[in-house]
C-alpha positions as CSV (number, residue, x, y, z in Angstrom):
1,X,25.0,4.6,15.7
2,X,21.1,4.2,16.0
3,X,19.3,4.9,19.1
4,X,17.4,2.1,18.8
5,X,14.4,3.0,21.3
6,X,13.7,6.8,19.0
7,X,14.9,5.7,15.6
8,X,13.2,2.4,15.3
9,X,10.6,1.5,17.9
10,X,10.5,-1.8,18.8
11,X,9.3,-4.5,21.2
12,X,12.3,-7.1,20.9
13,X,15.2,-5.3,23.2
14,X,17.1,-4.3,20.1
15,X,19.0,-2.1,22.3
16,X,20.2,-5.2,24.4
17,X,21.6,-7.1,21.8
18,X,25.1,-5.6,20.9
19,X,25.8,-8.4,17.3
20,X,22.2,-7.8,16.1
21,X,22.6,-3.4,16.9
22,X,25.9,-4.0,14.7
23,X,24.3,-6.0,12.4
24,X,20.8,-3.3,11.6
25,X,23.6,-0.5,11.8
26,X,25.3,-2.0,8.6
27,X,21.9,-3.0,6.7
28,X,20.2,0.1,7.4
29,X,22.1,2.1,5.1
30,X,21.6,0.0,2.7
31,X,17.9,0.0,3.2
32,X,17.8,3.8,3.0
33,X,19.8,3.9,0.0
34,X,17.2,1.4,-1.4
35,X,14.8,3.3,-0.6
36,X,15.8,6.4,-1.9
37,X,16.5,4.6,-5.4
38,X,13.6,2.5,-5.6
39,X,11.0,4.1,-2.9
40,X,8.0,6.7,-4.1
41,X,9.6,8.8,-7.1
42,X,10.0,12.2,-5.8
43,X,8.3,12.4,-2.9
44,X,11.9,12.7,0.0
45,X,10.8,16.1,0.7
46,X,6.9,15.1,1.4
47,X,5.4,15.9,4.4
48,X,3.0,12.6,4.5
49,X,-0.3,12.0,7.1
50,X,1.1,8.3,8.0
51,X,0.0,5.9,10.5
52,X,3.0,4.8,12.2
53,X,3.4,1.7,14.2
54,X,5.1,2.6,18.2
55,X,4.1,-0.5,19.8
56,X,1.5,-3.4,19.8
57,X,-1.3,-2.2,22.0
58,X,-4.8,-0.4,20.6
59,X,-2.8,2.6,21.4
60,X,0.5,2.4,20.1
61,X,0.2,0.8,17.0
62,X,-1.8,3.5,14.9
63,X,0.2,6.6,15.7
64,X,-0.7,9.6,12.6
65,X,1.1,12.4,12.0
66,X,3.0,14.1,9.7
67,X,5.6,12.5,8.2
68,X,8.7,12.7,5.7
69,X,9.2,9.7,4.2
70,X,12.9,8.8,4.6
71,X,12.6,9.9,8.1
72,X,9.9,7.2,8.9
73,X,10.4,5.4,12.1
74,X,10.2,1.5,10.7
75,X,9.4,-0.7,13.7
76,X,10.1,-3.7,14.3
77,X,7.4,-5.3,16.3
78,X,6.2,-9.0,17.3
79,X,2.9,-9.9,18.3
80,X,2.7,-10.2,22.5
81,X,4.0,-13.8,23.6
82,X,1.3,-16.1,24.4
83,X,2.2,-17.9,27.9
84,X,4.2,-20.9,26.6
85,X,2.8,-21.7,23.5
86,X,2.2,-25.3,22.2
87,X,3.1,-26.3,18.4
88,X,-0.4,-27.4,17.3
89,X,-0.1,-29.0,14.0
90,X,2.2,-31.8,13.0
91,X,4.7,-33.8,13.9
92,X,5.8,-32.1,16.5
93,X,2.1,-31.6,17.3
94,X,1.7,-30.5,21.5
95,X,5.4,-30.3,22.1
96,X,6.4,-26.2,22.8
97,X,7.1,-23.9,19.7
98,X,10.6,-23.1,19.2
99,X,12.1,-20.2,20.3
100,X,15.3,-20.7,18.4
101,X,15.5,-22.4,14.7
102,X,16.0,-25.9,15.2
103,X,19.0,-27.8,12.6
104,X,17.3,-29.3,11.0
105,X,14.8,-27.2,9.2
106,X,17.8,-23.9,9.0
107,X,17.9,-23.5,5.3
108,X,14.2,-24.6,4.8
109,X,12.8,-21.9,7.4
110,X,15.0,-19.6,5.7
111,X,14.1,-19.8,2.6
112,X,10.1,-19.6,3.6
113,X,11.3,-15.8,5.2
114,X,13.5,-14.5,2.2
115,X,10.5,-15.6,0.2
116,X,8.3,-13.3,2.1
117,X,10.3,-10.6,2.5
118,X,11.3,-9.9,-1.3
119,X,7.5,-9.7,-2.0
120,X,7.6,-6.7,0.6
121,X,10.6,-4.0,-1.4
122,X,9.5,-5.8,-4.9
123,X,5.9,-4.3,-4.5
124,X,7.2,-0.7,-3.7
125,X,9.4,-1.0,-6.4
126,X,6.6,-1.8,-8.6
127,X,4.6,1.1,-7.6
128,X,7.3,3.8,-7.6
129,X,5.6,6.1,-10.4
130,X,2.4,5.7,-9.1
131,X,2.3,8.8,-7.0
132,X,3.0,11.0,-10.2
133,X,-0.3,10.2,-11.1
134,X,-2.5,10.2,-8.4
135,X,-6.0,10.9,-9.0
136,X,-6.3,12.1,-5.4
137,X,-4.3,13.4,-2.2
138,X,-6.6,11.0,-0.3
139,X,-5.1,8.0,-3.1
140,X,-1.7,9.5,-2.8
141,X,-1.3,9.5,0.8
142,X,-3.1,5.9,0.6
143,X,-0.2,4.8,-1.5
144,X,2.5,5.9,0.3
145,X,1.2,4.4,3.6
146,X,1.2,1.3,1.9
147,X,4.8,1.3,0.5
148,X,6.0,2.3,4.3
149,X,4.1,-0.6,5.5
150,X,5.9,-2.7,3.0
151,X,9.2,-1.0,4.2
152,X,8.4,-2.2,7.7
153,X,7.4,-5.7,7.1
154,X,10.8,-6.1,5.3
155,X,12.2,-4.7,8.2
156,X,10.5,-7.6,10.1
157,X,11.6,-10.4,7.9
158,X,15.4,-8.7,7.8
159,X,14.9,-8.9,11.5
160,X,14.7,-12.5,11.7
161,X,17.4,-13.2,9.3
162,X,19.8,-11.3,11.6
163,X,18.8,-12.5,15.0
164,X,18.4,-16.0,14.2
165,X,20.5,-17.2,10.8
166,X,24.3,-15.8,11.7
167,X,25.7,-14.8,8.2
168,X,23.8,-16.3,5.9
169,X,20.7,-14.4,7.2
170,X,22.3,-11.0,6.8
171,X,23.8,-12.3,3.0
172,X,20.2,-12.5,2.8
173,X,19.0,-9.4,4.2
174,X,21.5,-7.8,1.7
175,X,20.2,-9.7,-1.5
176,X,16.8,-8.2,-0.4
177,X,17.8,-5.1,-1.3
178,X,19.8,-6.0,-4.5
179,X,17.1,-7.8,-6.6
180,X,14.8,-5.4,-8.4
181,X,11.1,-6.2,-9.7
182,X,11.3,-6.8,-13.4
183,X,14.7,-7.2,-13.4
184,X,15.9,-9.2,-16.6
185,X,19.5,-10.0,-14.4
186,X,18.1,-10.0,-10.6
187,X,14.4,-10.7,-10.6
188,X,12.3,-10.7,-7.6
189,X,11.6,-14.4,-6.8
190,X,7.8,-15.0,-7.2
191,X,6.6,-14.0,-11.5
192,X,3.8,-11.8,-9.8
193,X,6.4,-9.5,-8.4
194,X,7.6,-9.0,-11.4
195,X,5.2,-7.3,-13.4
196,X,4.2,-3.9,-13.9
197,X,1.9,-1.9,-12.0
198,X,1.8,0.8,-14.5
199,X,-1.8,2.8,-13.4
200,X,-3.8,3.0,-10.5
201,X,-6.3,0.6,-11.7
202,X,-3.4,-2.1,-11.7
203,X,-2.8,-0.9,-8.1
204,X,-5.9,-1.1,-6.5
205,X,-6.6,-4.6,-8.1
206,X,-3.0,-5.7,-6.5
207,X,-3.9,-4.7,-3.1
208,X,-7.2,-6.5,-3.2
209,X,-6.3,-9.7,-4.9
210,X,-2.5,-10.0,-4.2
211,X,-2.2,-8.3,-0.9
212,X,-5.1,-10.4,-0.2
213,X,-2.5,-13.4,-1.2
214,X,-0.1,-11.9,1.6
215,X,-3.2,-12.1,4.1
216,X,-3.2,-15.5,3.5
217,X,0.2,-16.5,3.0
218,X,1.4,-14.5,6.6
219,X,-2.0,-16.2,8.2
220,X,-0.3,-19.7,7.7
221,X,3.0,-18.8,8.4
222,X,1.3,-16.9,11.6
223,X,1.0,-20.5,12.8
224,X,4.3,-21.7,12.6
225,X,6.1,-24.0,15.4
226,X,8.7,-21.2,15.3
227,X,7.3,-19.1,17.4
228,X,9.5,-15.3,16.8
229,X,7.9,-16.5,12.8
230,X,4.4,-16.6,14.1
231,X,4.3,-13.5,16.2
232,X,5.9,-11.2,13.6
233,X,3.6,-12.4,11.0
234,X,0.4,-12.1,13.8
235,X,1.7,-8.1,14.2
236,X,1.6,-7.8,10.3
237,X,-1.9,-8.8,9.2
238,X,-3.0,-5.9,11.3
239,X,-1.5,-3.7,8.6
240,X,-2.2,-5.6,6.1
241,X,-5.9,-5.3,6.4
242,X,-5.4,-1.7,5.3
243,X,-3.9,-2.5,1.8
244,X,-6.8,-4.6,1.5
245,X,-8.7,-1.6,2.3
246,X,-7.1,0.8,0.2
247,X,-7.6,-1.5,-3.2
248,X,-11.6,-2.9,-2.4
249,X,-12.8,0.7,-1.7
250,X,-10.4,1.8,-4.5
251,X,-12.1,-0.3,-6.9
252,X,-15.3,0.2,-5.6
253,X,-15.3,4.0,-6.1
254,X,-13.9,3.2,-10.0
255,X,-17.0,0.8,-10.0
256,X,-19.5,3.8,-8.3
257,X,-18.2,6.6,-10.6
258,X,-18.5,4.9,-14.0
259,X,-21.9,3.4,-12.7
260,X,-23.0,7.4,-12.2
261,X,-21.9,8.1,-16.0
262,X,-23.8,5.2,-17.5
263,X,-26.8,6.9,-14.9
264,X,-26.8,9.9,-16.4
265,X,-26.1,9.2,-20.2
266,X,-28.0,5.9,-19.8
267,X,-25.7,3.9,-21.9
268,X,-23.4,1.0,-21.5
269,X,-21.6,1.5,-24.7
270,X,-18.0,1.3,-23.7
271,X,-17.1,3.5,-26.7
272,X,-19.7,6.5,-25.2
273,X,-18.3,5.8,-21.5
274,X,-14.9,5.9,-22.6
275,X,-15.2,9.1,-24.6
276,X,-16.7,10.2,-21.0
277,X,-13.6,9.6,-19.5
278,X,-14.5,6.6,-17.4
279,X,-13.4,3.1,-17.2
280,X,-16.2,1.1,-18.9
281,X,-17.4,-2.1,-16.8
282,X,-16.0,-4.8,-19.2
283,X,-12.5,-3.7,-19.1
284,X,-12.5,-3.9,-14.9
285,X,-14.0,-6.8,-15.5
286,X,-10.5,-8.0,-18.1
287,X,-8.3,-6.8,-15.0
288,X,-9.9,-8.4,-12.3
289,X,-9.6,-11.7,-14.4
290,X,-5.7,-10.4,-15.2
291,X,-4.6,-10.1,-11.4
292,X,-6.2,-12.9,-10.1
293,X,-5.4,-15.7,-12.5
294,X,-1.4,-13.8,-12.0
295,X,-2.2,-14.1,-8.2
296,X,-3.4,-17.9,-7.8
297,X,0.2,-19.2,-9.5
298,X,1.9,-17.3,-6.3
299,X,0.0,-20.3,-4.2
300,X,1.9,-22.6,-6.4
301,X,1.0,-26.4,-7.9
302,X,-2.1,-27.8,-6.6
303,X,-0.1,-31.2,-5.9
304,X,2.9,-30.5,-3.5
305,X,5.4,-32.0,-1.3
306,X,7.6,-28.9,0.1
307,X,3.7,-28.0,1.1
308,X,3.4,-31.4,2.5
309,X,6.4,-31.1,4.1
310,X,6.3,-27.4,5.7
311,X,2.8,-29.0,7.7
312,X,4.1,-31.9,8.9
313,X,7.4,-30.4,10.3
314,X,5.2,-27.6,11.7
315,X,6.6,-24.8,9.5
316,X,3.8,-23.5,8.0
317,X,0.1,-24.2,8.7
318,X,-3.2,-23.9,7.6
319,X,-5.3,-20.6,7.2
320,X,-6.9,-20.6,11.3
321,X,-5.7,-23.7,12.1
322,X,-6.8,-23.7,15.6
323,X,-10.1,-23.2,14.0
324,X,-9.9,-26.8,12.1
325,X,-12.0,-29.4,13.2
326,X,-9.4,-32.2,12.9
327,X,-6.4,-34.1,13.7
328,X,-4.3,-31.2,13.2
329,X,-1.6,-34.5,11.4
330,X,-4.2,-35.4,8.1
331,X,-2.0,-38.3,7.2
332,X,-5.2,-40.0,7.0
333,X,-7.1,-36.8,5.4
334,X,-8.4,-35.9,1.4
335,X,-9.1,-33.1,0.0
336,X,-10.5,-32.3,-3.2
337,X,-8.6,-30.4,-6.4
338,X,-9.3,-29.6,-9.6
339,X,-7.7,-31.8,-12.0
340,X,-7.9,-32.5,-15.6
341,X,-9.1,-36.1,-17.6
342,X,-8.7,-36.1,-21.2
343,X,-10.5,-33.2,-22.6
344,X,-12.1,-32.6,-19.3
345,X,-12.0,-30.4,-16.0
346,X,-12.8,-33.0,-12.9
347,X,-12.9,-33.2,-9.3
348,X,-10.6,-35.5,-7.7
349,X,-10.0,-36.5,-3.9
350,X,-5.9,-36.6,-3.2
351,X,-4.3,-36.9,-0.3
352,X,-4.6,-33.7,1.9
353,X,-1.2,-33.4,3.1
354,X,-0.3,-32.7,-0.7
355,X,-3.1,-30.3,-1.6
356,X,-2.5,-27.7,1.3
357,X,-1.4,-25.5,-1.6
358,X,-4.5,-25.9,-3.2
359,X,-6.7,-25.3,0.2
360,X,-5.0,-22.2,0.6
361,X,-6.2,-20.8,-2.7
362,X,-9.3,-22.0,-1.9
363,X,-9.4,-20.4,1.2
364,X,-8.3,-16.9,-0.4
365,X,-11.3,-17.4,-3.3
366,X,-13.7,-17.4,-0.8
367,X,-12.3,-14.2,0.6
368,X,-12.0,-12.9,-3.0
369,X,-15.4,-13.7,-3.6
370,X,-16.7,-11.8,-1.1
371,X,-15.0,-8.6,-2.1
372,X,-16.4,-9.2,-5.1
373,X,-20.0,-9.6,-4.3
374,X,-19.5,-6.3,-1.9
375,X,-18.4,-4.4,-5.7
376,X,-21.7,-6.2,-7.0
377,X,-23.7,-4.1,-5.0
378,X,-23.0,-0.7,-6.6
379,X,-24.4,-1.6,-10.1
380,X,-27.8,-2.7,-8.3
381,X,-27.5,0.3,-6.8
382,X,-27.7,2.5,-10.0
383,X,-30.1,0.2,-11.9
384,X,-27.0,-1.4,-14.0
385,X,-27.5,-4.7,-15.2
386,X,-23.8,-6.1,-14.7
387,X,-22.0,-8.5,-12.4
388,X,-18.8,-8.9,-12.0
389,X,-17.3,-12.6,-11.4
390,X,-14.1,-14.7,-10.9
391,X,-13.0,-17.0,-13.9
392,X,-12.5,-20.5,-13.6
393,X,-9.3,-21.7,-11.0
394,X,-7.4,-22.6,-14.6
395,X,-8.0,-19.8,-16.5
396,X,-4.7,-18.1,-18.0
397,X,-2.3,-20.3,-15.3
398,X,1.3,-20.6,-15.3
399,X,1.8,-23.3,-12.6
400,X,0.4,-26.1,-12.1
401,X,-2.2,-28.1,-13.3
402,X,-3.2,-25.4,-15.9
403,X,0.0,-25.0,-17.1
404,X,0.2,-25.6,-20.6
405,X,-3.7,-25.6,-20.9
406,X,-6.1,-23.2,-22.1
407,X,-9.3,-22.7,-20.3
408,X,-11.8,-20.3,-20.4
409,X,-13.4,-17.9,-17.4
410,X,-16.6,-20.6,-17.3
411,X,-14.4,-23.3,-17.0
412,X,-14.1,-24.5,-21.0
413,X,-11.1,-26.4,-22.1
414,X,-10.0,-24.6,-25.2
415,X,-7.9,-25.4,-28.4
416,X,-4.8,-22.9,-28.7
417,X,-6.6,-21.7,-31.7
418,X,-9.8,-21.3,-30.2
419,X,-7.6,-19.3,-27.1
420,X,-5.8,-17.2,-29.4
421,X,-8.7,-16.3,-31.2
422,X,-11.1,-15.5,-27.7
423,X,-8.1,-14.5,-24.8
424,X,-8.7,-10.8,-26.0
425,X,-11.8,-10.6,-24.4
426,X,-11.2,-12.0,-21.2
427,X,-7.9,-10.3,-20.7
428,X,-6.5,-6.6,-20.9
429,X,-5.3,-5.5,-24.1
430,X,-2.6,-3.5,-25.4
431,X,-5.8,-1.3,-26.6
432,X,-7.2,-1.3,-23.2
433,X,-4.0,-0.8,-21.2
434,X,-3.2,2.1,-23.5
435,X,-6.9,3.3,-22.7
436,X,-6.4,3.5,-18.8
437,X,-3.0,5.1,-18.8
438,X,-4.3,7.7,-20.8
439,X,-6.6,8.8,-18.0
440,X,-3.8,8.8,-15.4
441,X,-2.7,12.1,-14.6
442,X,-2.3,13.9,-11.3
443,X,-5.3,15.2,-9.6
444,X,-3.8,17.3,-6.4
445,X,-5.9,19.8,-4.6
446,X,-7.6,19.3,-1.5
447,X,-10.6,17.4,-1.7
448,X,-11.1,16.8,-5.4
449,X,-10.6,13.7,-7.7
450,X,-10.1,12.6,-11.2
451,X,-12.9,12.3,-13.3
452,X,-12.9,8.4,-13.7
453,X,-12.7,7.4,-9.9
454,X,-15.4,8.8,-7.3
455,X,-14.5,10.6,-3.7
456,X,-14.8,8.2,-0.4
457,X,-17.2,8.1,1.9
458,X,-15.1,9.3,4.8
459,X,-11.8,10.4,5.4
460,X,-8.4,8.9,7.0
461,X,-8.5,9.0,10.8
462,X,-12.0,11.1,10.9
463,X,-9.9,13.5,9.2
464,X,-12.2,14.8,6.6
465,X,-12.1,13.6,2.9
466,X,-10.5,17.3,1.6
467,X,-8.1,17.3,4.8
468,X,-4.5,17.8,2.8
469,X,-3.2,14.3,3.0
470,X,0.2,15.2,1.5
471,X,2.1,18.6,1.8
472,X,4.7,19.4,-0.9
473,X,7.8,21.3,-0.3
């Protein structure tokens, strides 16, 4: 049995609810043995400096201590109830937000949460070997907060399958621990969650670009008529501002360090830097345009009618959609795409009820963007002439529009000749790849980095930066 008020903190009266504690007592083993199969390779007997998540106030929700991993104490928290709250988007636009799952929209809300969760194990499974490498304690500790976080926000979707879908939410809840990421057999749903996050420059650019995707994607669902939705979401983009964090700054200090080698041996020559041992300018440059042409297909085809849908039944709305100056119902609305006539790329008002896909994305470039003008900074800094910058919304898709089109970064409809001949300088290859992994290798001891990645500013929790993050037993 699982005390239910030590073991996993919460704020939903787990304790009360005798079919969900039976439930969580089956799946939890489960989880564990997921975890210890697919969690952090070799870390069980770590004793880790996490934050850890005891309740929703200022206070309780940013607990740090020291921490074994398996032992972590995964909460299950919803944001505080607001009053009675009012749907505020759709059909069902003023009327109150459901506190059960209405009939009709069962399998649909359900497949919007299993959707969600598998991103949440799929991404710790793609970062498993990760921490064998760590340039840092600071970037190790880093990591394994954000797998726990993960843990926990499956824990929050596997919530809601059991208290509100019967069986088929916890047949669900068990399929979330049986796909794998990569998986030839048992994929994880979304392509971007399958791919390999082989080296820490992989994994910094997936927390800034597709964690930055999760911002968005829990943001909308955060305003869902279903209410138990929208306040577990709401408690979750508090921790997902740290992955965020963790990849930007992460980044940033790749971006800093390599900027102090071309400093001091006042070349760019990638050759020189790279004999130097840092990560030359251009190739961040390939893996930023890598991670984020991978991450705007998870936002799906610019024209949609499940999007469509979702809105108008009140399942899923906009990014700050009490924000929105407008009718909150758009049956009347457009909104302009990108779109393709002959041989070329247009602008083209559509119906805005279809494009809400599409405004999403948009909405997450913007945030993207300014990430990316915050990394711009550091070559100014050090005299480097170089900018970073996003490619084109078609460049190297897989859904879509795009799909079976080749476009350049600037926006340049290519010939799959032309593509063929050009892709391997806008895109990481096998020779670049090869390149990075070969500067991954563990970097332990108390306040001191790898070579090709420079120390923050400040440490975790005014803990200073050579405080010892992670203790190994």
């Amino acid at each position: 049995m699982i005390d239910y008020n030590e073991r996993i903190p919460n704020n939903v009266n787990l304790s009360e609810n005798k079919t969900l504690q039976r439930a969580l007592e089956q799946w939890q083993p489960s989880f564990l043995q997921w975890w210890g199969d697919m969690g952090p390779d070799g870390s069980t007997d770590y004793d880790v400096y996490l934050r850890t998540a005891t309740s929703v106030d200022p206070k309780g929700w940013a607990h740090f201590d020291y921490v074994k991993m398996p032992d972590y104490r995964w909460g299950i928290f919803l944001a505080p109830q607001e009053g009675t709250r009012k749907i505020h988007f759709g059909e069902h636009k003023g009327q109150d937000a459901w506190q059960e799952v209405p009939g009709e929209y069962r399998s649909t809300l359900r497949r919007i949460i299993v959707t969600q969760g598998d991103t949440e194990p799929a991404s710790v499974e793609q970062q498993r070997h990760l921490g064998l490498t760590a340039p840092s304690l600071y970037d190790l500790r880093n990591l394994f907060q954000v797998n726990v976080e993960e843990g926990r926000h499956l824990w929050a979707m596997v919530y809601l399958l059991h208290a509100y879908f019967g069986r088929d939410g916890r047949e669900e809840g068990e399929a979330l621990l049986e796909r794998r990421s990569g998986d030839a057999d048992n994929p994880r749903i979304l392509t971007a969650f399958n791919e390999k996050t082989p080296d820490w420059l992989s994994f910094f650019m997936f927390t800034f670009i597709t964690d930055r995707d999760g911002k968005f994607q829990l943001a909308s669902l955060a305003e869902s008529a279903f209410d138990p939705l929208a306040r577990t979401c709401r408690f979750m983009l508090t921790e997902e501002a740290h992955h965020m964090f963790v990849g930007e700054s992460g980044v940033a200090r790749i971006i800093q360090r390599t900027c102090e080698v071309m400093q001091q041996l006042r070349t760019d020559d990638p050759i020189k830097l790279r004999a130097a041992g840092v990560i030359d300018l251009p190739t961040l440059q390939k893996y930023l345009n890598f991670h984020y042409s991978v991450t705007s297909d998870l936002y799906g085809a610019e024209i949609s009618s499940n999007a469509a849908t979702y809105y108008t039944t009140g399942l899923k709305g906009r990014f700050e959609e009490g924000k929105l100056d407008d009718d909150h119902a758009l049956q009347d609305s457009h909104y302009e795409i990108t779109d393709v006539e002959g041989d070329r790329i247009v602008k083209r008002a559509v119906p805005a009820l279809s494009a809400l896909n599409d405004r999403l994305r948009d909405d997450w470039i913007r945030d993207v963007q300014s990430g990316v003008d915050r990394w711009n900074r550091i070559p100014v800094k050090y005299g480097v002439d170089f900018q970073f910058t996003l490619p084109h919304k078609g460049f190297n898709r897989r859904i879509g529009i795009f799909t079976d089109l080749h476009v350049s970064p600037a926006g340049e409809l290519l010939s799959g000749v032309e593509w063929t001949r050009q892709h391997q300088h806008w895109l990481p290859t096998e020779e670049d790849r090869l390149y990075v992994h070969s500067l991954m290798g563990p970097c332990l001891t108390p306040g001191k980095f790898a070579n090709w990645i420079a120390a923050p500013g400040r440490g975790i929790n005014n803990q200073p930066v050579d405080f010892e993050y992670v203790r190994f037993n």
